[in-house]
Every structure is written in C-alpha cells, then in structure tokens.
LUMRONU-560629 format. One line per 8 residues: number of its first residue (from 1); their letters; for each residue x, y, z of C-alpha. Coordinates in nm, 2 decimals. Each point is the difference from the previous one (the first is absolute). Example, Ala and Ser with C-alpha at 12.3 -4.5 7.8 and 13.67 -1.06 7.14 Angstrom:
1> AS> 1.23,-0.45,0.78 ~ 0.14,0.34,-0.07
END
This chain:
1> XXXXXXXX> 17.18,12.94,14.36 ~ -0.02,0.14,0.36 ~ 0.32,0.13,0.10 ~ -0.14,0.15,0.33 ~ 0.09,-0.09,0.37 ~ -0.27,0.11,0.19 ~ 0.04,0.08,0.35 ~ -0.10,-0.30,0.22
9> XXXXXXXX> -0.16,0.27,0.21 ~ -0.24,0.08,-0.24 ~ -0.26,0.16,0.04 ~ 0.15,0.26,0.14 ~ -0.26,0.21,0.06 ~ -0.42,-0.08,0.00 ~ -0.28,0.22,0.02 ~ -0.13,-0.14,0.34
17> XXXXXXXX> 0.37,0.15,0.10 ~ -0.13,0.40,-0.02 ~ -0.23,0.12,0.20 ~ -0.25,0.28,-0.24 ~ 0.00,0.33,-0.11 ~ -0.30,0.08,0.16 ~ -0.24,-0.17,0.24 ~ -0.28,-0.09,-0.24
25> XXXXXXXX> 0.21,-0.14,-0.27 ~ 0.20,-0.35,-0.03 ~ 0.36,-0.07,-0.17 ~ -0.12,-0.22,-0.31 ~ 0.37,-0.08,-0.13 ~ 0.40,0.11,-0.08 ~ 0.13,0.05,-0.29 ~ 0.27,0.12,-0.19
33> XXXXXXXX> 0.25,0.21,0.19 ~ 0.25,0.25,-0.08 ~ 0.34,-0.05,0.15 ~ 0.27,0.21,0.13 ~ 0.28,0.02,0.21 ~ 0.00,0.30,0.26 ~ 0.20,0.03,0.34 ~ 0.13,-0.36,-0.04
41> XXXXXXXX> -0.33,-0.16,-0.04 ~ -0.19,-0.14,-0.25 ~ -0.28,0.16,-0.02 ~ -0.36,-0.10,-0.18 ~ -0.26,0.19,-0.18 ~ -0.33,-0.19,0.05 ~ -0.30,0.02,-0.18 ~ -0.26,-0.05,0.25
49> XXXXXXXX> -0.34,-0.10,-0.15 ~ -0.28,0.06,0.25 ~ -0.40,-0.05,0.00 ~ -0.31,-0.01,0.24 ~ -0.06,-0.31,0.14 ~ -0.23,-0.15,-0.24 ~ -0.39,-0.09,0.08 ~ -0.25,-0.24,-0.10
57> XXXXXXXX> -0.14,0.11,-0.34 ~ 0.19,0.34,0.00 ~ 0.31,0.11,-0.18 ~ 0.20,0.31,0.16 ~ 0.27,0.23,-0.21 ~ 0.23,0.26,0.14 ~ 0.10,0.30,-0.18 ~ 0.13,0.36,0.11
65> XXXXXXXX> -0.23,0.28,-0.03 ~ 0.15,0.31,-0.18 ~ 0.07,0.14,0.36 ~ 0.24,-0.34,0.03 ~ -0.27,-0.13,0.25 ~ -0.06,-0.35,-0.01 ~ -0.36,-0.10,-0.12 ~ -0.18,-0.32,-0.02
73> XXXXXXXX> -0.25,-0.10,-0.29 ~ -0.25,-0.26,0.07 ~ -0.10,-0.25,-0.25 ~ -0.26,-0.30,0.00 ~ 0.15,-0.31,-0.13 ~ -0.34,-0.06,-0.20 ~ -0.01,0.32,-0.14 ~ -0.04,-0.05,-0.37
81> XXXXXXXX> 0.21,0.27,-0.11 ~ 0.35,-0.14,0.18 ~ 0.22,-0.22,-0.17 ~ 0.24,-0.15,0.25 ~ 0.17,-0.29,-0.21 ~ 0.34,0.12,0.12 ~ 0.13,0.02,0.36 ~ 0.21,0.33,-0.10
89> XXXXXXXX> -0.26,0.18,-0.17 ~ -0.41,0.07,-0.02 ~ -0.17,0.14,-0.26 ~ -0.27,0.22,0.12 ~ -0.28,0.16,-0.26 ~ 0.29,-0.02,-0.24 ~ 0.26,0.13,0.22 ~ 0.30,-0.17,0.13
97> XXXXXXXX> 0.08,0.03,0.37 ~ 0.31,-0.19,0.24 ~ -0.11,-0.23,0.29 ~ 0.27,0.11,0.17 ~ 0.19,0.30,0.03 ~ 0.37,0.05,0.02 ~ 0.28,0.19,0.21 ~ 0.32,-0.05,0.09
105> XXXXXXXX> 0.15,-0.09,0.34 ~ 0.40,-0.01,0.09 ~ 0.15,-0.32,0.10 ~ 0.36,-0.05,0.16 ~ 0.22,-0.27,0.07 ~ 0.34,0.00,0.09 ~ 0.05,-0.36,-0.15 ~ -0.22,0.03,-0.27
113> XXXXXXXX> -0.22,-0.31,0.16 ~ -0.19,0.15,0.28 ~ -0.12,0.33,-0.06 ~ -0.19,0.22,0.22 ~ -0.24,0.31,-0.09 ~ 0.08,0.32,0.00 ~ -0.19,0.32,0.10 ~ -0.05,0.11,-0.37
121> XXXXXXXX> -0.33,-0.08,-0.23 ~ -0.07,0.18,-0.32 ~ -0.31,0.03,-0.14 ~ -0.19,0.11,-0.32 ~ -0.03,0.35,-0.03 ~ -0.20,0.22,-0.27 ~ -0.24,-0.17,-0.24 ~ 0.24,-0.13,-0.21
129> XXXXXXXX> 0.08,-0.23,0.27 ~ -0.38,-0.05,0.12 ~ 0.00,-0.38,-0.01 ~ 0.36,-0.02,0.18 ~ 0.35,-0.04,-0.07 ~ 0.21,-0.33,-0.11 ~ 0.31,-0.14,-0.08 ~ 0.26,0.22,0.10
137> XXXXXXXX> 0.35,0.02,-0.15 ~ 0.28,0.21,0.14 ~ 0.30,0.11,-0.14 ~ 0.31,0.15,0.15 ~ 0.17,0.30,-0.20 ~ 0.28,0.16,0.19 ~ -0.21,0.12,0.34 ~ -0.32,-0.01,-0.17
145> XXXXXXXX> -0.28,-0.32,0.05 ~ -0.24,-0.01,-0.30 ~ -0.38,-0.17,0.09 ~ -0.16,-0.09,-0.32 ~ -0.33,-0.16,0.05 ~ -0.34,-0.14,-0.14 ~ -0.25,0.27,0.07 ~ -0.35,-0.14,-0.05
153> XXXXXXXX> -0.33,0.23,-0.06 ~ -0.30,-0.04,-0.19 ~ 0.17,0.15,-0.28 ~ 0.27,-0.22,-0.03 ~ 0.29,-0.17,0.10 ~ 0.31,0.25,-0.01 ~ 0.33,0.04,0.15 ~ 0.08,0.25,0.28
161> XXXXXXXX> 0.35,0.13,0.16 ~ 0.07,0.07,0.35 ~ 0.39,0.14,0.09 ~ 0.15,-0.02,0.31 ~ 0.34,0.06,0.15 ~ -0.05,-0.13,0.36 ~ -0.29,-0.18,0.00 ~ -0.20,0.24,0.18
169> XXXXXXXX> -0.08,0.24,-0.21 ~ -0.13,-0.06,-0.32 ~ -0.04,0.24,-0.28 ~ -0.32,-0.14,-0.25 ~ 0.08,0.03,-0.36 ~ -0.30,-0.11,-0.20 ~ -0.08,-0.23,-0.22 ~ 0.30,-0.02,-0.25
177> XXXXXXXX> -0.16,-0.25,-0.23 ~ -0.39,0.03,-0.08 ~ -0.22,-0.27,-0.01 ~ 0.02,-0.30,-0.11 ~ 0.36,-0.05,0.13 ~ 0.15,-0.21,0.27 ~ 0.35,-0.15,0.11 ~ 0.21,0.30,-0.01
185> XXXXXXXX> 0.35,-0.09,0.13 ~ 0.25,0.28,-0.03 ~ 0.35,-0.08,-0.06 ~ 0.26,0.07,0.28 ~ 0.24,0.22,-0.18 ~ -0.06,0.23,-0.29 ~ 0.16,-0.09,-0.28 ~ 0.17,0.25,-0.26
193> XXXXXXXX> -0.18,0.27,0.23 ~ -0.33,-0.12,-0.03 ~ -0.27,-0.18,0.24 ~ -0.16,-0.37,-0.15 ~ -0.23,-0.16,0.09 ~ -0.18,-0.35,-0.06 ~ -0.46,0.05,-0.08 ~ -0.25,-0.25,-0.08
201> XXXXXXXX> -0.27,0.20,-0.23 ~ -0.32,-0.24,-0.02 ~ -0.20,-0.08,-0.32 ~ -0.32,-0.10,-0.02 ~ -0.02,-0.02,-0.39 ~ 0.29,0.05,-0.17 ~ 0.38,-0.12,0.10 ~ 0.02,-0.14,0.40
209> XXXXXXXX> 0.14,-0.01,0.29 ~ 0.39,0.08,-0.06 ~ 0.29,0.18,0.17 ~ 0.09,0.32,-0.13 ~ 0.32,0.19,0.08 ~ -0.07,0.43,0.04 ~ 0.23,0.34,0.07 ~ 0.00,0.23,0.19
217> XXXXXXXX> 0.26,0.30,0.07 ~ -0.16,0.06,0.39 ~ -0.16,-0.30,0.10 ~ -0.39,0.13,-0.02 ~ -0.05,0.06,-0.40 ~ 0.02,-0.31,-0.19 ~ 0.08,-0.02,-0.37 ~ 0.13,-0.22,-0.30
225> XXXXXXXX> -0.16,-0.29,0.06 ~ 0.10,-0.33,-0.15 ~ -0.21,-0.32,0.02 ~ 0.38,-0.27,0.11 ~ -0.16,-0.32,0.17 ~ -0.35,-0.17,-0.19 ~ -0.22,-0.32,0.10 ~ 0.12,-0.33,-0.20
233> XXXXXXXX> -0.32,-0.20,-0.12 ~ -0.05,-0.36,0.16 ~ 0.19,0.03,0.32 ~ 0.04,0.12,0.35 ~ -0.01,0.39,-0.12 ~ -0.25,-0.01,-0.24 ~ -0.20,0.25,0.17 ~ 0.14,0.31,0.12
241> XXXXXXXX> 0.40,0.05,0.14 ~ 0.07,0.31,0.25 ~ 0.31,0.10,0.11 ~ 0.11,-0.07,0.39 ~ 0.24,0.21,0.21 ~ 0.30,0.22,-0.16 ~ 0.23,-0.16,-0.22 ~ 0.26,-0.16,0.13
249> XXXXXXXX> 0.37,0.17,-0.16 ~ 0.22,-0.33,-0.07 ~ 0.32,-0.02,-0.25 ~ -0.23,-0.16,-0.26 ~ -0.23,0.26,0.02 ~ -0.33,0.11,0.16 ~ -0.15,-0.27,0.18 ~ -0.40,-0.02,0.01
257> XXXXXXXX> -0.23,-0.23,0.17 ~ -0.32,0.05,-0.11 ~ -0.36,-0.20,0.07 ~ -0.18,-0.19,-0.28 ~ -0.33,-0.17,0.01 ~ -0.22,-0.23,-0.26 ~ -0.34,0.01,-0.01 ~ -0.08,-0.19,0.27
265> XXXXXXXX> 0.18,0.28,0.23 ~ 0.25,-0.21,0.10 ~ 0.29,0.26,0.06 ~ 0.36,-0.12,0.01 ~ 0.34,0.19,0.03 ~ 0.27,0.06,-0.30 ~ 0.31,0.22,-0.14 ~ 0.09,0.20,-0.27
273> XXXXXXXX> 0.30,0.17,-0.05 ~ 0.05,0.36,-0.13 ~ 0.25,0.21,-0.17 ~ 0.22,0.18,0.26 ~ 0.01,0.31,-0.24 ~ -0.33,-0.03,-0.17 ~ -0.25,-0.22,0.22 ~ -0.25,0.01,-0.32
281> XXXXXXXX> 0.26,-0.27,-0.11 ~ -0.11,-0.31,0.08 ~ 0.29,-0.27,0.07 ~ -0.14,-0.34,0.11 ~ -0.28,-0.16,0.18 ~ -0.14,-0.27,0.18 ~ -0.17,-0.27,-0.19 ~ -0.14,-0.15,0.31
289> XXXXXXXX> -0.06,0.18,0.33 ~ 0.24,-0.02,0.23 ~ -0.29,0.00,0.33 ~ -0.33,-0.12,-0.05 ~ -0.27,-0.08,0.29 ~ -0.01,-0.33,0.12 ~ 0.03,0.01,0.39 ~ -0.34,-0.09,0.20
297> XXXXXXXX> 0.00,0.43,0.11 ~ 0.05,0.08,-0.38 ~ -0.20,-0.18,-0.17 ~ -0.30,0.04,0.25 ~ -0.14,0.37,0.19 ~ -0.22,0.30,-0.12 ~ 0.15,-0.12,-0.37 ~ 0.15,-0.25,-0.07
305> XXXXXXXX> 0.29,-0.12,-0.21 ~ 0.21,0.30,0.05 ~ 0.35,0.10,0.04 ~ 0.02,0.39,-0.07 ~ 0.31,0.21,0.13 ~ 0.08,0.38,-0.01 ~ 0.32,-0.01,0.20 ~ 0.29,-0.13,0.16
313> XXXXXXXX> 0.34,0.04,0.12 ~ 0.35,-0.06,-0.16 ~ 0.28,-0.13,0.22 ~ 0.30,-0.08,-0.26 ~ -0.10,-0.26,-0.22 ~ -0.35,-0.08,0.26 ~ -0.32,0.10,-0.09 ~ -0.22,0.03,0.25
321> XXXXXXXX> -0.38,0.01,-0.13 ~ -0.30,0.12,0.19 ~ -0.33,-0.13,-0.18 ~ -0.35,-0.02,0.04 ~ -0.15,-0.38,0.04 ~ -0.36,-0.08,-0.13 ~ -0.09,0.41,0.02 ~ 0.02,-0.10,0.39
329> XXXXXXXX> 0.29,-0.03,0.19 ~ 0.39,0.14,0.00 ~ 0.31,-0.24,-0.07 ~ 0.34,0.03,-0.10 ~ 0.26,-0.25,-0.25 ~ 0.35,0.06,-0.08 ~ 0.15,0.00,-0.33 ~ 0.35,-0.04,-0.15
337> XXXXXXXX> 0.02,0.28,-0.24 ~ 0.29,-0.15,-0.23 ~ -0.24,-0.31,0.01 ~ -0.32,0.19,-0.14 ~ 0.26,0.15,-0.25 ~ 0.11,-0.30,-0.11 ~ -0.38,-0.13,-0.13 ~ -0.04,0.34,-0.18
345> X> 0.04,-0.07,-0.38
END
C-alpha cells in the first residue's frame, strides 16, 4: 500500500543544485529536511552532507576541531586498520568516524515546488556536535521555533536544541537527550501544561530501536519516559522505527508518521495514532506502510531504497510531506489525512 502522490517534479532539489560550504569541500547528498512555514513561505531545513573530493587510494573525513574549525583527516584506503564496509561510516583503529559531515541550510519557496537558498547555514558547534549535525525537526509553540537535531561526535550520537524566534538569532540549548538518542520531534502544543516529545533510544543488546514518548515542564529537561511504538518481526519495520516531524492534532487523535526499516535498510513511511490526552496511549496503526521507495531517485543515490521524512505541512485535510530520497536528493508527496486515518486499525 502506497498511498503517496509524489510530486511530478520530483526531485526537487539535488546535490549538484548547492554550491559548497567551503572551497575545498564537495556537497555529497540531501536529506531529510525540517519544514516550516514563515512569512508565507515554505521554508526547508536541509541537511547538507559534504566531503573532500575523493583521490585515488585515499579516504578524506571532515570533522570540527574543538575551536569549531573545520579539519580534515587523511586516511589510506589500504591501511589495514580502516574498515570502510559502509558508505556512512569508517571504523578507524576501533573508532567510528562519518564520511560526511552535516549542517543545515534554509530553503524557501513560495509554492512549495521551487525553492531557492537562503542566507542562513548552521553548523556543528562544541564537541558534542564534532562530526556534524542532522535531521532537523522544528516545532512551532506560540512565537517560539524549537530545532532538535542529531548531533554526532566520537562519543555518540545525541540530540541537541537550538531556539529561535526570528530566525536570526539563535539561542543553543544543549543536548537534551544523551547519547544514544535520535528522532526527537516535539509536539506543537503542550498538553495539560506540559511539553512532549517523540525519541528513538538505540540498543545494541537488549530491546531495539522504538519510539518513546518523554515530558518535559520547559522544553530542555526531559523525563518520564515511555517506550509507545516497537519493531514487528518479519516485515518492513523489523529493524528500528523513529519518529518523523510533530504530530499531527486530528479529531481522532494524535497523528504520527514515523520511518521503519528491515534489515536490509529499506526505510518506508507509516502512522500511528495517539491519545489526544495521554499520547503514551497508543490507538491504531498501520499494518502496511503507507510510502515506501520505489521511484528510479529513491530507490537509487548515496543509499538506496529510502524514503525518510521529518516534516511537512498541513493545509486542511492535505499533507504536504518533504522527504529524503535514497539519502540523496529532496522530494515532496501529498497525502489525504482522513485517507491515512482510514488504514489505521
């Protein structure tokens, strides 16, 4: 079941679209944006995932120094001691270091099809956000835009938060969820007073990959933590689920769509629906996903077979999703919401 209509624009954007951040570094891929509306535009979150241009029998990998300069360590693709099975990830004398590194760059469109870039880029800052920053989702309550974002060092993947009112200055919040978290969406109202939010704690021996629900009375310290949304043996979210942009307030209840893969990695798009008063409740879901990669720019780029959102827009009863296609490129689908509704059970 793919209840998606894709934009026939699609791509919408590619990485040979953006010029660099810096002169001795290339844009490697798009993915995953955060979306809001601001000054009647749609405006887009990118991550932008950059390298040095690669050369025969070397391996290059950019991270920030602990002055927030960017640095460059050289590798030989020989060297015994690198394991470079993945395209994402090395493994370096038993360390694990990114490719790529990460930042975001602002995106607007007045139509939500062409979108041009903006004068904004935010980068990693601090160790705790060494290796870059990823996957943005932001949040709208009352005047108040919440960033929550990977943040990627060499001691873990952890989840930072950035406010901002105008979207020029930013106040830096920390990490508000230690390592090994990801997927933070934070819901767009409070509800009886208090902040939510959606995590994805990662397991490497005990329990998996699931979608947890937390509270928070300001935003920045997290609590009560409840494990909501788990991986279903033998099908197309077998191996880890994360939670996408806010949920989505509908009559029913909270509306969620949230990424699952198997363990190929094949990552595909479904819903859940939570409790209006107490989201830890659990009303229906998706048996099948309701978006999964099958178009020539998802299924093939940096990796394939991947659909992966972490925002959108809601016009009435449109949903407008922004995704990420084969860790590669930007594209947008509309959804009816009352149709996604009506394949929860």
């Amino acid at each position: 079941m793919d209840i998606a209509k894709r934009f026939k624009e699609n791509p919408l954007l590619k990485p040979q679209d953006l010029t660099p951040s810096a002169e001795n570094l290339k844009v490697v891929c798009l993915l995953n944006p955060g979306v809001f509306n601001w000054q009647g535009k749609i405006c887009l979150l990118v991550r932008v995932a950059e390298n040095v241009a690669p050369e025969a029998g070397k391996l290059f990998i950019p991270m920030r120094s602990t002055s927030d300069l960017l640095e460059i360590m050289e590798l030989k693709l020989d060297d015994p001691d690198l394991i470079s099975t993945d395209p994402r990830v090395i493994n370096y004398k038993g360390l694990d270091y990114l490719t790529t590194i990460s930042y975001l760059r602002l995106f607007s469109s007045d139509d939500g099809i062409n979108f041009k870039t903006e004068p904004l880029e935010l980068h990693g800052k601090g160790y705790a956000e060494r290796f870059g920053i990823e996957d943005c989702r932001v949040s709208r309550i009352d005047e108040t835009f919440y960033l929550s974002y990977t943040a990627v060092s060499d001691n873990g993947v952890a989840v930072g938060l950035r406010t901002t009112k105008d979207w020029q200055n930013f106040e830096n919040r920390g990490l508000i969820f230690p390592p090994h978290n990801k997927d933070v969406a934070i819901f767009e109202e409070k509800i009886n007073g208090k902040f939510y939010a959606l995590h994805r704690p990662t397991s490497k021996n005990i329990g998996g990959n699931y979608i947890w629900l937390a509270e928070s009375p300001d935003g920045i310290h997290w609590g009560n933590h409840q494990c909501i949304v788990k991986t279903r043996a033998n099908n197309w979210e077998s191996a880890r689920v994360g939670a996408g942009a806010a949920p989505i307030r509908t009559n029913l209840g909270w509306l969620e769509i949230y990424h699952g893969a198997n363990a190929d990695h094949r990552y595909c798009l479904g819903a859940v629906l939570l409790d209006l008063e107490n989201p830890a409740k659990v009303l229906a879901r998706t048996e099948e996903p309701i978006m999964e990669p099958k178009e020539s720019y998802e299924l093939s780029g940096f990796f394939s077979s991947v659909v992966f959102t972490n925002g959108h827009v809601v016009n009435g009863d449109e949903l407008i999703v922004y995704y990420g296609a084969a860790d590669e490129f930007i594209c947008g689908a509309k959804f009816s919401i009352k149709e996604i509704l009506k394949y929860l059970s």
